[in-house]
N, C-alpha and C positions, 0 to 999 in steps of 0.2 A: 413661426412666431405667432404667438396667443395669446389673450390677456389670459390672466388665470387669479382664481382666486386663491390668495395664501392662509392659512390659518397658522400664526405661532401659539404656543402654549409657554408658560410661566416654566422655565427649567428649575433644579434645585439651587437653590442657595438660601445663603444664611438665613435672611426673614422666613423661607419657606424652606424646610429642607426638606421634602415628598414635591416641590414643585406644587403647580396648581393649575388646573385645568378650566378652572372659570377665571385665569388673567389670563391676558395677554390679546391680540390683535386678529382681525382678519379683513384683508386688504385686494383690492384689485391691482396688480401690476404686470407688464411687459415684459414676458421670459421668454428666453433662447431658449434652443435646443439641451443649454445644460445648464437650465435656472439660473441665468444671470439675466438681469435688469437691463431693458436695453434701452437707453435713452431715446435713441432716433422713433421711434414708436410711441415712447412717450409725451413725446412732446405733440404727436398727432394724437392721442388717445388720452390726455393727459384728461380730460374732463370726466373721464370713466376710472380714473385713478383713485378708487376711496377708500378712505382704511374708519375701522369703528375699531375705538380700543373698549377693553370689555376687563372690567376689574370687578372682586367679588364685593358688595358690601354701595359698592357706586354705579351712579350714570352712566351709561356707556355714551363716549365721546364720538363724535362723528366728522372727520377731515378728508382730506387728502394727502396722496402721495406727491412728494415736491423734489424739485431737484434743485439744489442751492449752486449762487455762486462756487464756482473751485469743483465742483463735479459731486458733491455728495448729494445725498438722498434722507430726505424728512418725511416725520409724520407732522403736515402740518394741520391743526383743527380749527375751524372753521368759527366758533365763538372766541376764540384768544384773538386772533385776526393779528400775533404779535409773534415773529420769527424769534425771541426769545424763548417763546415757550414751544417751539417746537422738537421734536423729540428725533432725534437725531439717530441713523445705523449706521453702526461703527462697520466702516468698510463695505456697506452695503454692496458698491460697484465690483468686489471683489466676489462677493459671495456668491454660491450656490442654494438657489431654493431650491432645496429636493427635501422629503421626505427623510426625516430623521437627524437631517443636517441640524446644527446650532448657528445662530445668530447672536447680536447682540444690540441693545437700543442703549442708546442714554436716554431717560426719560424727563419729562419738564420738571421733575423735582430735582435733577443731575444726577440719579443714581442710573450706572450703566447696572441693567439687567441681562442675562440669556434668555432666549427662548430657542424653543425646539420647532422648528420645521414637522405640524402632523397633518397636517391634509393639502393639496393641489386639487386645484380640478379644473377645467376651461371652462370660460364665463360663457 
């Protein structure tokens, strides 16, 4: 078990449909042996847990990885300071971070997006 840094990318859909390689996030988080999020580590390593989301055109945002009540996982940032505008992964607890995999956010605007799993690497 290893923190590792994630990089997702902007998958295709309707506003973008080539995807987009300057959206999307790159985060610190606690994975198993088969890219899954492992809470018990997190909650020891939770301060090393940061995600920058990175969109083209804006700021890039600076938070952490959060684990909410009921077992999900947020991106929560750090200037909102308000769990409404957190951006939430859809089943994040289920998922696999590997390399090529797909994810999914709902993001603070409520549109769920995909992104693509393109880089791991240990912190």
């Amino acid at each position: 078990m290893t923190l590792k840094h994630v990089r997702l990318e902007l998958a295709r859909d309707h506003d973008f449909p080539e995807g987009a390689k300057d959206c999307g996030y790159e985060f610190v988080a606690p994975l198993d042996a088969q890219g899954k999020l492992d809470p018990a580590i997190w909650k020891k390593e939770r301060a090393q847990c940061s995600v920058t989301r990175f969109w083209r055109g804006t700021k890039p945002e600076i938070g952490h990885l959060v684990r909410k009540p009921g077992g999900s996982w947020a991106f929560h940032y750090d200037v909102f300071g308000d769990e409404d505008d957190d951006e939430t992964g859809y089943r994040f607890s289920q998922e696999s971070f590997v390399v090529g995999e797909y994810v999914s956010i709902r993001e603070h605007d409520d549109k769920m997006r995909t992104f693509r799993v393109v880089s791991l690497r240990d912190l």
